[in-house]
N, C-alpha and C positions, 0 to 999 in steps of 0.2 A: 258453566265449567264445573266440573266435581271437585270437591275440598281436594281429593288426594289428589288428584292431576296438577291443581295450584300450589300442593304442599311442593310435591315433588317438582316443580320450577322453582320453586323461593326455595329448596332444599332446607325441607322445616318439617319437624313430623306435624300429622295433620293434627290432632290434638292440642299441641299447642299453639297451631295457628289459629284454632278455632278461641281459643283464649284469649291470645295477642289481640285478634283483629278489634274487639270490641271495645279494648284498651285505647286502640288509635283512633275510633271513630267510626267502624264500618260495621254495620248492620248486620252483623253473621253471627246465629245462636250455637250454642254449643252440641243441639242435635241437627246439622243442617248436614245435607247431603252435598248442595250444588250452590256455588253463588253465582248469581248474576253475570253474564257475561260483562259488561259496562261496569262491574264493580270489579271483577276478579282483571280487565286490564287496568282500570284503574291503579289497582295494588302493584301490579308489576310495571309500571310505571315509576312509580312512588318508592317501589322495595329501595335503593338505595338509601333512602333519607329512612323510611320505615324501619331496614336494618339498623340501620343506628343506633332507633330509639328501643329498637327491643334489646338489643345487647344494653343499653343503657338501663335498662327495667330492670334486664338480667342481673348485674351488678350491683345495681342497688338493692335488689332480692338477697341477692347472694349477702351483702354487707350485713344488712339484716337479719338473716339470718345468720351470719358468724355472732354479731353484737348480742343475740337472744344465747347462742351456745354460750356464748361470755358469761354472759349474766346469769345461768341458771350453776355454771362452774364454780362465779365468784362466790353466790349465796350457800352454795354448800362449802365452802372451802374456809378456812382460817382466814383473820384478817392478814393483809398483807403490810408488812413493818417498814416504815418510810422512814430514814433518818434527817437531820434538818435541814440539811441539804441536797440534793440529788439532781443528778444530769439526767437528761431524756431519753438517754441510753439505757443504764441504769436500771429506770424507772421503767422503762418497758420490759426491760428482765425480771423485774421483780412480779411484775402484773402477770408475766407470762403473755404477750402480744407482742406482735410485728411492731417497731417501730415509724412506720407509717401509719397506724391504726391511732398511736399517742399523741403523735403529731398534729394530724385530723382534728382530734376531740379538743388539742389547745387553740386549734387553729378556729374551731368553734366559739370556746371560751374568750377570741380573741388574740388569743395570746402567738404569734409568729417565733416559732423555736427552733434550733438546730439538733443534730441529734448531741455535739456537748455542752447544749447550753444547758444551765443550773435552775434549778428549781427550790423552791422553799416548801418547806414541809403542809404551809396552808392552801397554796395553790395546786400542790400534787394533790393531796387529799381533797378537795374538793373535783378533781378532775376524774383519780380513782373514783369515787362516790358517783358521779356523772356517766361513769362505763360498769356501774354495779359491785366495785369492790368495797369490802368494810378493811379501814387502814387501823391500824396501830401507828403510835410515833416510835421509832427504834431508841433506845438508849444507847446512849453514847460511852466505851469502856475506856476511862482515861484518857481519853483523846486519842485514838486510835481511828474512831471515825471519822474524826476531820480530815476535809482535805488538805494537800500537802501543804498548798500554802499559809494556809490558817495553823495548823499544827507548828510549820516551823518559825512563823512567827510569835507566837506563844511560847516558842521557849526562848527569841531573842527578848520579849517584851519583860517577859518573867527576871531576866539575869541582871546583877547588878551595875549598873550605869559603867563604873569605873572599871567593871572588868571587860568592858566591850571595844574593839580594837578594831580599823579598815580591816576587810579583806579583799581581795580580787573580785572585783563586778564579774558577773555570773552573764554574758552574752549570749541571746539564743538568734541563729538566723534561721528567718523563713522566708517564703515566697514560693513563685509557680515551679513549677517541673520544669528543667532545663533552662532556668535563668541564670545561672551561675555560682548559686550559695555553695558547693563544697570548691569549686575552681577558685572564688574568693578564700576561703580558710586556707586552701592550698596555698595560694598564692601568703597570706600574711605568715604562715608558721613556714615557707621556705620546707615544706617536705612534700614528694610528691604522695599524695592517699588515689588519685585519678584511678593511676594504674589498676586498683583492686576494687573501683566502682564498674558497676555495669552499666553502660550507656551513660555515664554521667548521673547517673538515680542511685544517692543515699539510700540501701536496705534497711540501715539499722542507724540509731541516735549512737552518735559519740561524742564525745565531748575533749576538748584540744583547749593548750592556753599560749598566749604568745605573752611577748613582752616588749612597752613602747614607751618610752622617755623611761627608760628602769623603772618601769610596774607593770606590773602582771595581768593578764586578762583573761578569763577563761570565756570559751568559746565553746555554745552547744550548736552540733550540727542535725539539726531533724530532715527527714525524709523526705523531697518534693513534691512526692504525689501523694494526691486527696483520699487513695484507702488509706494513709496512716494519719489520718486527722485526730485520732484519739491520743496518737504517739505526741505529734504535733502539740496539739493539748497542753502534754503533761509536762511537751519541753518549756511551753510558755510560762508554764503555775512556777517553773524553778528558775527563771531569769529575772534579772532587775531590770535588764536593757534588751531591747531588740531588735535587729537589724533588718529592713525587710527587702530584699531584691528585688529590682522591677528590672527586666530587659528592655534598652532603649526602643531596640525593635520589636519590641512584639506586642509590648506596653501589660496594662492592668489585664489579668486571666483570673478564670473562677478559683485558682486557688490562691491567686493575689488577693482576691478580694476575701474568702475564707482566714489566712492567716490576719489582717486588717482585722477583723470581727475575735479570731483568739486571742490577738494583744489588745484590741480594749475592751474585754471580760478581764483577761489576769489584771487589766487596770497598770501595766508597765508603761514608760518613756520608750522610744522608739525613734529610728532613723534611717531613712530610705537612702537604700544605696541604685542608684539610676546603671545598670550594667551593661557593659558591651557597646560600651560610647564611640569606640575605635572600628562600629561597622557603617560602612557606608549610608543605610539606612534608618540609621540612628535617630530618633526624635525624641530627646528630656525634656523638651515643652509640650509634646501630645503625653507621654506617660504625670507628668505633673497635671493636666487639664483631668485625668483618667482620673488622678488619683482623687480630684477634687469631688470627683462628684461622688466618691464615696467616704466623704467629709474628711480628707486628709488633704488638709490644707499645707502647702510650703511656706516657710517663714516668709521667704519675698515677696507672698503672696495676702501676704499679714496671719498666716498660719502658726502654729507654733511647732510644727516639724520640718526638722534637717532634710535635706535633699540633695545628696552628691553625688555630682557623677564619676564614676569609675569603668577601668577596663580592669577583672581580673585576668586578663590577657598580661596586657603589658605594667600594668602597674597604678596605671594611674587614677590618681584621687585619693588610691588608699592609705595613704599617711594623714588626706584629710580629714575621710573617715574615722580613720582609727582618734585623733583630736577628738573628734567630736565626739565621739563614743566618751572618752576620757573626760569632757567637757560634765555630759549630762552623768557620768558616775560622780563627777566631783557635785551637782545640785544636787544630788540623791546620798550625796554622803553619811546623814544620819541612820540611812535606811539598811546602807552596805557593809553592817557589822558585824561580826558574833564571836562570841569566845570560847579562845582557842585552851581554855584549862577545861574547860567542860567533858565531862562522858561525850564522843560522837555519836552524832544523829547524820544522818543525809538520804537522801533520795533515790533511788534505782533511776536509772534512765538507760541501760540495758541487759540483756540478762538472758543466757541458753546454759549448753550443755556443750562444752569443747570434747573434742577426741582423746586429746593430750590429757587438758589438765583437769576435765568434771565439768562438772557448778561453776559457772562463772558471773560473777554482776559487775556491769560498772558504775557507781556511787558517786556520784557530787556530793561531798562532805560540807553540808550549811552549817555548823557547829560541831566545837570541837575538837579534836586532833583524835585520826584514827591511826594505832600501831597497832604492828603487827604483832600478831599472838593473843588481842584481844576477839573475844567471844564477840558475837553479834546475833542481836533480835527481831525477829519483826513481829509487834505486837507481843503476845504471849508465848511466844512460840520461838522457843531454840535453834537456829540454822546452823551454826557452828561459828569456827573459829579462825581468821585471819590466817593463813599458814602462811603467807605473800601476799605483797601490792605491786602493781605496778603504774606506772604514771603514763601518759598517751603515747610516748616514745616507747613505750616495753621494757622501761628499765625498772630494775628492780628498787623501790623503795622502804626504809622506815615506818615514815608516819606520813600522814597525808593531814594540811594545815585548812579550818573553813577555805572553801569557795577552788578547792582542788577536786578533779574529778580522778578516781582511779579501780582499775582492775584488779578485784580482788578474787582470790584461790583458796583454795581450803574450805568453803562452803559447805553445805552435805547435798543441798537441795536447790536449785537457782530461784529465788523471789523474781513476782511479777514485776513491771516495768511501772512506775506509781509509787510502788511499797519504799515507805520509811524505817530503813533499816538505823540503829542506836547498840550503844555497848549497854548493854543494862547493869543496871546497881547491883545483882546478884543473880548471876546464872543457872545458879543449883535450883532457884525458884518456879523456874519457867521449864515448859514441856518440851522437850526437846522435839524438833519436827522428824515426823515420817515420810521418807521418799516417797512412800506410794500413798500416803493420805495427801501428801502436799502438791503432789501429781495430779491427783484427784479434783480438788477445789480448785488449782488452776486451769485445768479443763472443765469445768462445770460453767462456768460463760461462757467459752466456747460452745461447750455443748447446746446452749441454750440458743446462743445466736445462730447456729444451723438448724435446729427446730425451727425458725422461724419459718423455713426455707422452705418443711417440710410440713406444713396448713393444709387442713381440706380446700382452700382453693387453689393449690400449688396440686395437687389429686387432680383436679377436676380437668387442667390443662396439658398439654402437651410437653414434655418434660426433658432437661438433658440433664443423665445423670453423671453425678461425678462423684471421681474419690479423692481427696484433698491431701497434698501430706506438703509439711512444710518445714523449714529448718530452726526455726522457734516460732514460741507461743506469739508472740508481735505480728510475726507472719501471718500467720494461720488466723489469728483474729480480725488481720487487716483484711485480706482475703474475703474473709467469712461477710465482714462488714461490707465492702464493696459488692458481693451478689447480691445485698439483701437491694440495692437499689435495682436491680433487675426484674422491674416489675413489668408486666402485660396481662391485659385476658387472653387471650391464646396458646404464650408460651412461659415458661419459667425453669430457672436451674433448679436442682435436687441434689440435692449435697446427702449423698447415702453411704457415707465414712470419712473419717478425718482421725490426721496423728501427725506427730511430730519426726523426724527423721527421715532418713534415706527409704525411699520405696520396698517393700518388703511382700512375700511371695501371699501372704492374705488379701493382702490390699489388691492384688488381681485376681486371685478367687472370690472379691467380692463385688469387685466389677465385674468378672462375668455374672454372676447370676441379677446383679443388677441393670445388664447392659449399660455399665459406665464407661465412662474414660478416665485414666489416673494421672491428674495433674500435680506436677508437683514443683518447690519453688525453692531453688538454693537446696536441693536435694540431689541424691545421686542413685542411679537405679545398677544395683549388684548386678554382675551376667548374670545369676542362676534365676534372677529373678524375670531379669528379658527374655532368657529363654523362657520361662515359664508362661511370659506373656505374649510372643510369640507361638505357640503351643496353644493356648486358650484362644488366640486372636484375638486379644485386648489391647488397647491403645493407650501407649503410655507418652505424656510429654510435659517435660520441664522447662522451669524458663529459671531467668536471672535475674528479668526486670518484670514488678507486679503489672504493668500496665498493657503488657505483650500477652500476659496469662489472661490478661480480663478481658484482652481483643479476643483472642482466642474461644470463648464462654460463647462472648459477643453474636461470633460468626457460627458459631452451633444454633444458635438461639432462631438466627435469624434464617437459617435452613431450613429451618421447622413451620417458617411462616410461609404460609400458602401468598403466591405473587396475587395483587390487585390485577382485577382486568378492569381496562378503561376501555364502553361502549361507544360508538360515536357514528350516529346517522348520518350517511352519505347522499342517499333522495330516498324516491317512492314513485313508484312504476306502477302504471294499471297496466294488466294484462289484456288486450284485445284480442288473441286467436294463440289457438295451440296449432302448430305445425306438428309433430309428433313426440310420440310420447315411448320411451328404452326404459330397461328395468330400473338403471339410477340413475335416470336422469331426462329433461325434457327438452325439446324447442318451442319456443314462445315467442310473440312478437307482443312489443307493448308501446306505453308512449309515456317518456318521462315525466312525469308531473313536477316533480319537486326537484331539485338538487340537481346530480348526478349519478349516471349508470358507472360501473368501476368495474373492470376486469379484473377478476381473484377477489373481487369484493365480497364478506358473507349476505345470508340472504335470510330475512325472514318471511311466510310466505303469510298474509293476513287476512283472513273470510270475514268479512265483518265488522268486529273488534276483536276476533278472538285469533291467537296467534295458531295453524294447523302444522308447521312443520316447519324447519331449515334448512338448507342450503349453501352454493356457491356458486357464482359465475363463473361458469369454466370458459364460455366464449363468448364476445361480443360483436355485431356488425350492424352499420348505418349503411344504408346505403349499397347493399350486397359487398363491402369492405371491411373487414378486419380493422378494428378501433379500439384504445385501453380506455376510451370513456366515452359518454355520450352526457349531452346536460340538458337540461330541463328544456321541455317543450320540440324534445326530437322522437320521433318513434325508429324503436331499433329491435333489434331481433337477438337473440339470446341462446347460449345453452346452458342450464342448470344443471347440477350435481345435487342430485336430492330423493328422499322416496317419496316424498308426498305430492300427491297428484294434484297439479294444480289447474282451475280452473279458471275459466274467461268470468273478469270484474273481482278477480282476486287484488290486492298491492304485492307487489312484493317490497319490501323495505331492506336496502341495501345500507351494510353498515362495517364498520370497521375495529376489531381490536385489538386493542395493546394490552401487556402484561407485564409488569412493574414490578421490580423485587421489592420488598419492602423492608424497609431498615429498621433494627433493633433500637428504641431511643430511648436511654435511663431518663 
């Protein structure tokens, strides 16, 4: 058989089959014309397992060669500045690589990471070194690099003993998607927030306090689903205490088992609230077995974690709960301090751009007391000044006391969600920030985690492109974060523009020339702009919940994927006499050797060992009778649909296929 007749079956240019073959085993040089009949069916025999392993070559070629670009980029480039701690994330922004690439090389070194788990400045540094980068150690300004937790511990540790005073424990809940952490908050602060969730899914961190035996408890609510694990994160580094939701029905999920893994990094106490105990299907002893085997033992179990059952339905347990919460703030009493004469320091845990009022953040105040009309910093840098607060209700406050969370107005510019905002000792000293520089650096992650997106092997594949726009920076990050896990050889998204805000008439003039689609989230698309997109024929579509927009990518992705055909051999016919022979098509009479004859069955027609042409049974008969099968050791008689002229002591090989959509799987 000639190279190109066998390329052209394996659909392979000949060239590189001539390369492949000698990889796998088979005796064909690279100036050969013809192989071997007995080898070239052999091959196609074998191509399924074959293809495998050459896409597998392929890839590892390919990795290879990305790891050699790497390394000739790092050696000409500046060393790269590692401060003494760093997360995975992070550290692969700084490297400039996919964070699947950093992963790999720990996972080499041993080391099994997530993307926010922490790093030490000797182990990044030797890992950098390992993918060809030269590190520097970052210095650290004042403490401004630390993270959150470590910073505001140093200024509780730093303050004098007698000036330090209880404050309200700092509660964060987490758990899976749809298990019931805001219908629980709901339920303990007696106000409805439901109504203004979409689907039951947390968009954004906010933070609620209630009150139980007369004290105070503040309440952080994070986002249920797994793109806002950074958010997640951050809400953990700011809690003392943390409550985790399991649904009785549906037990321990991969973001059950994710939040477990964020509360013991932050290294907090914790207590499992068992939910939804009021449904029929209910099992707290299969969700406690679940939780065991990801080493969260229940006290009755000789564990040292609470485990209550509650309905935020109707009520119950959670007075227990709320005890218990109150139990382990009162063993962690030393820890739950800070004072309140101090300059305020606290935390961002939300932060956009309202219509009304600007700039907006809302601040968990860990030290301190923040009033209104003072200035506030973050880092060196000037954001403005207090004009209002408000407290979780919307009302208007004074001063806000450690371990109160509140919404502050007057801003210039809104800080990320992480950032340690403080009244600084003198304002006139610090630079005041620029809306468009501060713009700038808070999309420069961003921008860098859709770069990701956009690698020469994200080129080399089949691509769905999109235009991203979202209603804050949290969004769009989370977003950005959830496609990178959209990995395949075949297919992958391409994120070819990203912004904040309502859909806007560029954002369609750049999907058309890019053939994208404009996805957007918690946004809203102006007429002039729908017209415009109408008019271009670009496809615009918003969602309200992250997990419908990522279905959405999902099903683009998985359009693009060519369906699996599964072959499967039904017999194998020798041909004894041609009765006649029509321009497409023949009669034949044979005798079943093997299997089964099948009516509508395909046909391949076999001289030898070398396959001459294909086929279909258009009719079948035994017996001068019309029959849909005949099986082994019957001689029947035939009409084919076919061109190829087939000859007495031919087989023909009747055989059957299916075709299989094939599903997108992060």
């Amino acid at each position: 058989m000639n190279v190109t007749e066998l390329a052209r079956k394996l659909r392979m240019h000949p060239e590189e089959l001539k390369t492949r073959l000698p990889e796998l085993g088979f005796d064909v040089g690279m100036r050969a014309i013809k192989v071997d009949d007995r080898i070239a069916q052999k091959i196609i025999q074998q191509w399924p397992i074959l293809r495998r392993q050459i896409e597998k070559k392929r890839q590892m070629e390919k990795e290879e060669k990305i790891a050699e670009d790497v390394r000739k980029v790092a050696e000409a480039a500046p060393p790269v500045k590692i401060p003494a701690v760093v997360t995975v994330r992070d550290f692969a922004l700084r490297l400039g690589l996919p964070v699947t690439r950093v992963i790999q090389e720990l996972m080499k070194n041993g080391i099994l990471a997530s993307l926010n788990e922490r790093l030490d400045f000797e182990t990044a540094s030797i890992v950098a070194e390992d993918l060809g980068f030269r590190v520097e150690r970052e210095e650290e300004e004042s403490g401004v690099a630390l993270v959150v937790e470590d910073r505001i511990r140093a200024l509780v540790e730093a303050e004098e003993k007698d000036k330090l005073v209880a404050r309200p424990p700092v509660i964060v809940v987490m758990g899976h998607v749809d298990h019931g952490k805001t219908k629980l908050l709901d339920f303990i602060r007696k106000t409805n927030v439901m109504a203004g969730e979409a689907g039951g899914i947390t968009q954004h961190i906010g933070a609620y306090q209630a009150t139980k035996n007369g004290r105070l408890i503040t309440f952080v609510d994070t986002p249920g689903h797994e793109a806002f694990t950074a958010m997640r994160s951050r809400g953990a580094r700011i809690a003392d205490i943390a409550i985790l939701v399991v649904a009785a029905d549906d037990g321990v999920q991969p973001q059950t088992k994710e939040a477990v893994n964020i509360i013991k990094a932050a290294g907090i106490p914790f207590a499992v609230a068992i939910n939804k105990i009021d449904k029929p299907d209910a099992d707290p002893e299969r969700v406690k077995r679940e939780l065991s085997e990801v080493e969260v033992i229940p006290e009755e179990w000789g564990g040292k974690v609470s485990m209550i059952p509650i309905s935020a339905k109707t009520g119950a347990g959670i007075d227990k709960l709320l005890e218990i919460i109150l139990l382990i703030a009162d063993l962690e009493k030393e820890k739950i301090v800070a004072n309140p004469e101090r300059r305020a320091v606290g935390t961002v845990i939300e932060s956009h751009v309202d219509k009304g009022e600007g700039p907006v953040a809302t601040v968990l105040i860990q030290a301190g007391t923040l009033r209104a009309g003072e200035d506030l910093a973050v880092g060196n840098s000037l954001y403005g000044r207090v004009r209002a607060m408000k407290d979780f209700r919307g009302a208007i406050v004074k001063s806000a006391l450690p371990g109160t969370p509140v919404r502050i107005i007057g801003i210039k510019v809104a800080p990320s969600v992480g950032d340690i905002v403080e009244v600084p000792e003198n304002a006139k000293e610090l630079e005041r920030v620029r809306p468009a520089k501060a713009a700038g650096e808070k999309m420069a992650t961003v921008e860098r985690r859709a770069a990701v997106l956009e690698t020469e092997e994200t080129k080399a594949v089949a691509t769905v492109n999109l235009v991203l726009r979202a209603d804050v920076l949290g969004s769009l990050e989370a977003v950005i974060t959830s496609l990178e896990k959209f990995k395949h050889p075949e297919v992958a998204p391409n994120v070819v523009g990203k912004g904040l805000g309502n859909v806007t008439e560029a954002d369609v003039l750049r999907a058309e020339a890019a053939k994208a689609t404009v996805l957007g989230f918690n946004v809203l698309i102006p007429q002039p702009v729908a017209n415009l997109a109408a008019e271009k024929g670009v496809v615009i579509k918003t969602f309200k919940i992250i997990y419908d927009l990522l279905e959405e990518v999902r099903a683009a992705l998985e359009a693009l994927l060519q369906p699996e055909v599964i072959r499967t051999t039904l017999g194998k016919i020798k041909i004894l006499a041609i009765f006649r022979s029509e321009k497409d098509a023949q009669i034949v009479g044979g005798l079943v050797a093997d299997g089964k004859a099948v009516l509508g069955g395909r046909v391949r027609i076999i001289r030898g060992e070398a396959e001459e042409g294909l086929g279909e049974v258009a009719s079948l008969q035994a017996g001068k009778r019309d029959v849909p099968e005949v099986r082994a050791g019957t001689e029947c008689g035939m009409k084919i649909k076919t061109k190829t002229a087939v000859q007495v002591g031919d087989v023909l090989e009747i055989y059957s296929e299916e075709r299989r959509e094939r599903k997108f799987v992060v």
